[in-house]
C-alpha positions in Angstrom: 136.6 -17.5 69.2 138.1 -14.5 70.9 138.5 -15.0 74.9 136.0 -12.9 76.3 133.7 -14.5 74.0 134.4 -17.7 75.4 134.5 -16.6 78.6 131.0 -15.2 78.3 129.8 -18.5 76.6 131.3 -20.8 79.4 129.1 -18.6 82.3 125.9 -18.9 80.1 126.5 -22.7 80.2 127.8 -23.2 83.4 124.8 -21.2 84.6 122.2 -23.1 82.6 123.1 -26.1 84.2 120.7 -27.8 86.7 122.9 -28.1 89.9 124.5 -25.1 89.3 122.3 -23.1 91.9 121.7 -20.1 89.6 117.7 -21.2 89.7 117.6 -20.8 93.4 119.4 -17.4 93.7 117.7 -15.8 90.4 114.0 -17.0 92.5 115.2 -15.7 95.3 115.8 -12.4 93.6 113.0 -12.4 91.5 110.3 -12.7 94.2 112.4 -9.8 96.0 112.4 -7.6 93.3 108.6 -8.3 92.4 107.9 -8.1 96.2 109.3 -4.5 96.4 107.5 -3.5 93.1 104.0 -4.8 94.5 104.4 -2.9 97.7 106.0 0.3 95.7 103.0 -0.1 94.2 100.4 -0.6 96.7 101.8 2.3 98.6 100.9 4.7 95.9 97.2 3.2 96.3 97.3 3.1 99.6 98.5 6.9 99.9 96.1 8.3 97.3 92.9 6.6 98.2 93.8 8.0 102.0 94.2 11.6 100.5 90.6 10.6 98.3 89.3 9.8 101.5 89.6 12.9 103.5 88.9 15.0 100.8 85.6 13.3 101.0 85.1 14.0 104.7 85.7 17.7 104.1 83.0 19.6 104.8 81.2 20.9 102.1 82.1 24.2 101.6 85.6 23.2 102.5 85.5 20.5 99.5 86.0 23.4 96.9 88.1 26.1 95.4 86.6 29.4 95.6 87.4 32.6 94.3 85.6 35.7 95.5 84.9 39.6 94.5 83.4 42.0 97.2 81.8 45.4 96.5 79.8 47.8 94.8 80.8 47.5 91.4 82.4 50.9 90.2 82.6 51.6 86.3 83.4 49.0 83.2 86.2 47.0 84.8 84.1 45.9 87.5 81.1 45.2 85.7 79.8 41.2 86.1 81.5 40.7 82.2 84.1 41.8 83.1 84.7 40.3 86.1 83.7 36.9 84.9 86.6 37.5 82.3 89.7 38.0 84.8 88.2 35.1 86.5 88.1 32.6 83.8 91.6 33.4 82.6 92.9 33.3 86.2 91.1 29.9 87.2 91.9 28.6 83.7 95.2 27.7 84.9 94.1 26.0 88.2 93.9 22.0 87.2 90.3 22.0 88.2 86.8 21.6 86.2 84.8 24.3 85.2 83.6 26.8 88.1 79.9 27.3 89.2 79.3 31.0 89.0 77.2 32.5 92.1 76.2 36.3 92.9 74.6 36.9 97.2 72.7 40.6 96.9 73.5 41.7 100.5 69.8 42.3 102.3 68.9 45.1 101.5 65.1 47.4 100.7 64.2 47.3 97.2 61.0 48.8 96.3 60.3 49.0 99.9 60.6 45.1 101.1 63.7 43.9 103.0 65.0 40.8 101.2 67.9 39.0 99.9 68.7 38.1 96.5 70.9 35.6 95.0 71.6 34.1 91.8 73.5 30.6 90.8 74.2 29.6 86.6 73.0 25.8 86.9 70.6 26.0 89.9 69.2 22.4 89.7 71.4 19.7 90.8 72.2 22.5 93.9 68.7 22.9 95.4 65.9 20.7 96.7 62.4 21.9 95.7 59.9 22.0 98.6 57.1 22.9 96.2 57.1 24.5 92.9 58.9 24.7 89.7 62.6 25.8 88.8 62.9 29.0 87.6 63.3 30.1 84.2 66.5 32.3 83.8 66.3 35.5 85.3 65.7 38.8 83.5 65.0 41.7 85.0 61.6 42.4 83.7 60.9 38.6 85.1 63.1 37.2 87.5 61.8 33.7 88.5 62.8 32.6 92.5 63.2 30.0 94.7 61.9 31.2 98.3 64.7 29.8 100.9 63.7 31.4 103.7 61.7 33.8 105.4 58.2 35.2 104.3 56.2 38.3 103.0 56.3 40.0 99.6 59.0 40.6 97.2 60.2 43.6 95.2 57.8 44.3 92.1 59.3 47.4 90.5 60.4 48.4 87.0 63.6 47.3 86.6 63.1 44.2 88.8 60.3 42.3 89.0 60.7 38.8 91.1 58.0 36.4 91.0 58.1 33.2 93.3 57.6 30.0 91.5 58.6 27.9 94.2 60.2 26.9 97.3 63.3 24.9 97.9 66.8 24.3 100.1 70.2 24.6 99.1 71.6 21.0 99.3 75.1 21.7 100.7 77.0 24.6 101.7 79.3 24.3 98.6 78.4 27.2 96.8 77.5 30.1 99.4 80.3 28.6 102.1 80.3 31.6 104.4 78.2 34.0 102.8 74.9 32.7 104.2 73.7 31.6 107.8 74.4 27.6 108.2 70.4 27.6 108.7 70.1 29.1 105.4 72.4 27.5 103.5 71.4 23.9 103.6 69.7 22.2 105.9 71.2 18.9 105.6 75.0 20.8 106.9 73.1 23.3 109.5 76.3 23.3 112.6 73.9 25.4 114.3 72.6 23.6 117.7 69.2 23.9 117.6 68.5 25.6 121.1 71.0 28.0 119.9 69.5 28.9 116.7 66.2 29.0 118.9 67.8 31.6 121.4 69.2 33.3 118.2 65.8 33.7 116.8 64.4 34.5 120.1 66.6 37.9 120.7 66.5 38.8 116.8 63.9 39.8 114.9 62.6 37.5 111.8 65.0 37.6 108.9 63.9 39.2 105.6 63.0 37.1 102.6 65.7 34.6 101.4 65.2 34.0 97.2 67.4 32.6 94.5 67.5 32.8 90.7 68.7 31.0 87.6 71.5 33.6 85.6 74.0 35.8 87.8 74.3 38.1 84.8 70.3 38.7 84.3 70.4 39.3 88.3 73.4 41.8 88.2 71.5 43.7 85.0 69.1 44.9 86.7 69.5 48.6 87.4 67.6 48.4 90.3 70.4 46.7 91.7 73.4 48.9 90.3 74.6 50.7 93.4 74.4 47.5 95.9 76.9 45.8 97.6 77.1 42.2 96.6 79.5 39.0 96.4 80.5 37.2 93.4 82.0 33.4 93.7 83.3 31.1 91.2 83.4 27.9 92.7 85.5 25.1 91.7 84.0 21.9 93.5 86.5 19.1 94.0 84.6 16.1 92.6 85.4 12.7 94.7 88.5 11.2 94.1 89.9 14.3 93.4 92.7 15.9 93.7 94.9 13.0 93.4 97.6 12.5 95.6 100.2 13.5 92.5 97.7 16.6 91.8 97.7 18.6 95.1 100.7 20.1 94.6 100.0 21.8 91.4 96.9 22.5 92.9 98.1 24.4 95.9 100.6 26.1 94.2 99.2 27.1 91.4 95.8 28.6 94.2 98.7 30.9 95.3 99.7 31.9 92.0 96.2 32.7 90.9 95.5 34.5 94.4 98.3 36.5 93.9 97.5 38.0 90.0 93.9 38.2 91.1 94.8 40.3 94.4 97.5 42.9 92.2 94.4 43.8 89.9 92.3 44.7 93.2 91.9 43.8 96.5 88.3 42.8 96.9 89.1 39.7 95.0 90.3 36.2 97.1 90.7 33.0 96.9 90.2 30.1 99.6 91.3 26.4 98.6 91.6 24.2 101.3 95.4 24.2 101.2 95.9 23.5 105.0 93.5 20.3 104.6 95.0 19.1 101.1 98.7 19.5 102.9 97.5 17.7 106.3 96.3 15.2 104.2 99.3 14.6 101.9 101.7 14.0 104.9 99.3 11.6 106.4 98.9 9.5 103.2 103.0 9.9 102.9 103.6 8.5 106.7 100.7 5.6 106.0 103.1 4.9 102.6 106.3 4.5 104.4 105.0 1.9 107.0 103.9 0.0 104.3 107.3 0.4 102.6 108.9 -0.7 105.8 106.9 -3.7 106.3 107.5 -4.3 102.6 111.1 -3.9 102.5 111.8 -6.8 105.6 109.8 -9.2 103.7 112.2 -8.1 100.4 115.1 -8.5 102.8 114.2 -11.7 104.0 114.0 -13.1 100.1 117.3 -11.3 99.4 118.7 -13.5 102.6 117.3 -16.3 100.7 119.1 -15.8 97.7 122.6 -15.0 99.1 122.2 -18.6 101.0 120.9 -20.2 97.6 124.0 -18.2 95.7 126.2 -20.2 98.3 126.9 -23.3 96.1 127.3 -21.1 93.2 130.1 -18.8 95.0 132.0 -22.2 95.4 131.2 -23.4 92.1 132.8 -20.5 90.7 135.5 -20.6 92.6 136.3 -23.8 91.2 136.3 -22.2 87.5 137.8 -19.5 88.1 140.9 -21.7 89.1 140.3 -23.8 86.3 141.0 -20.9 83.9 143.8 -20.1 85.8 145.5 -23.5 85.0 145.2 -22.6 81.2 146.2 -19.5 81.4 143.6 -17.1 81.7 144.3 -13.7 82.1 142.9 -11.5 85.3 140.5 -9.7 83.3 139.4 -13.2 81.7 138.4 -14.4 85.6 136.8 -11.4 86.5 134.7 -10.9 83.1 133.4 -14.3 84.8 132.4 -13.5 87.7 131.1 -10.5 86.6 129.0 -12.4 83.8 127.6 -14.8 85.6 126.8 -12.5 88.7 125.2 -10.2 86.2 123.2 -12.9 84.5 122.2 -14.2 87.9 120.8 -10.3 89.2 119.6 -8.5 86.9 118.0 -11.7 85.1 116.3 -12.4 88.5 114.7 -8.5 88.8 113.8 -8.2 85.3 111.8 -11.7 85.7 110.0 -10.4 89.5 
């Protein structure tokens, strides 16, 4: 047997043996090493379900990604096709589900009635009905609303006829954000006092006709409609739980890079994700990890403490050997392949088992 195999041997039984006080030290390390990994651990809980948290308390039309075109569509490249292209393939890269699309007609007199027109693909799980049906998908020679606000008749022309099939409110202010009124938006998010939206009312006179549609693109089609000014969205809602504490960098990164390519091709386009909230956020949830690392970390010092007293009787145990092997001639490197062995066994044995 060549001498650093024995060597290696005579640790591996030395440290098998019962009063060696291996055991104690290799406990002491394990229940270090498995303390620090539970509270590694827990702090990446901790700090995501804190980011999950405040996302939640966002306010609804906060809690998404939007991006945005403004104007009076001017030839092929800004027709609603082609629109909706640029922003697909932009958004596309955005680690987000798939957008609701929304068009807001600005108030305007069509066929000689004031009102306002606006459009959402998916309308049901975004409105409550007041009375009524949904609408079917709008076309121009039909267009089937939802009356949100206001009363009075509504434009009945060739081109674009709207018939009311109901009433209904908008259940958050997710989709429209800041293109409607709070009032008209949803009711259960109005930030308006009430004596202030009653003084409002007061010293303004009664708003036109509020209506909403199923199909942006059978709204837009109408010709009626060609030379108004209106607002397209595509809105990426942040579900709950979502974005992940890992995610919102890519997410606000990648919000910049997508604002950026949209914003060379023209500037009425934007986008608004709540970066400043997601970032706020992050740093709490990284502060709130740290304490709990710190707290974490004594208790792992105090089991390390616990394992250098336990490794005491070991120290002079191998002391003892080491001297032994000196007496028949060991080498230097023979004692230190030892210590190192058995020091080795002791460590890394103890963290693999915690």
């Amino acid at each position: 047997m060549s001498g650093a195999r024995y060597v290696i041997v005579l640790a591996l039984r030395r440290l098998g043996r019962r009063d060696g006080g291996a055991l104690p030290a290799a406990l002491g390390i394990a229940a270090a090493a498995a303390v620090l990994a539970g509270i590694l651990a827990g702090s990446i809980v901790a700090e995501d379900r804190s980011v999950a948290q405040d996302v939640e308390r966002l306010r609804a039309d906060t809690r998404a990604v939007r991006a945005t075109w403004f104007g009076v569509p001017s030839g092929a490249a800004e027709g609603w096709s082609s629109l909706d292209r640029v922003a697909r393939e932009e958004l596309a890269a955005l680690p987000a589900p798939r957008p609701t699309r929304v068009a807001l007609v600005r108030e305007s007199t069509i066929g000689g009635v004031f009102v306002g027109l606006a459009a959402v693909d998916g309308l049901a799980p975004h409105v409550l009905l007041r009375s009524g049906r949904l609408p079917e998908r709008c076309r121009p020679a039909r267009c089937e609303v939802l009356r949100l606000r206001g009363s009075g008749p509504l434009p009945d022309v060739p081109g674009l006829r709207v018939v009311e099939v109901g009433s209904a409110t908008l259940r958050s202010r997710q989709l429209f954000g800041d293109f409607l009124a709070p009032t008209d938006n949803a009711l259960a998010d109005a930030e308006v006092a009430p004596a202030l939206a009653r003084s409002a009312g007061y010293h303004r006179p009664p708003p036109g006709p509020l209506v909403v549609t199923e199909g942006v693109a059978g709204l837009v089609a109408s010709p009626v409609l060609g030379r108004s000014y209106r607002s397209y969205a595509w809105v990426h809602a942040l579900a709950p739980g979502t974005p992940r504490l890992w995610e919102i960098d890519a997410l606000v990164d990648g919000a910049d890079r997508v604002r950026a390519s949209l914003q060379s091709r023209s500037s009425s386009w934007s986008l608004s994700p709540p970066a400043e909230e997601l970032r706020a956020s992050q740093r709490e949830a990284t502060i709130a990890g740290r304490r709990l690392l710190l707290v974490g970390g004594e208790a792992a010092a105090l089991l390390v403490a616990f394992a250098v007293l336990a490794a005491g009787s070991l120290r002079r145990d191998l002391v003892a050997a080491r001297r032994r092997l000196t007496w028949h001639g060991a080498t230097i490197a023979q004692r230190a392949l030892l210590t190192a062995t058995e020091c080795a066994a002791v460590g890394f044995g103890g963290a693999a088992v915690g």
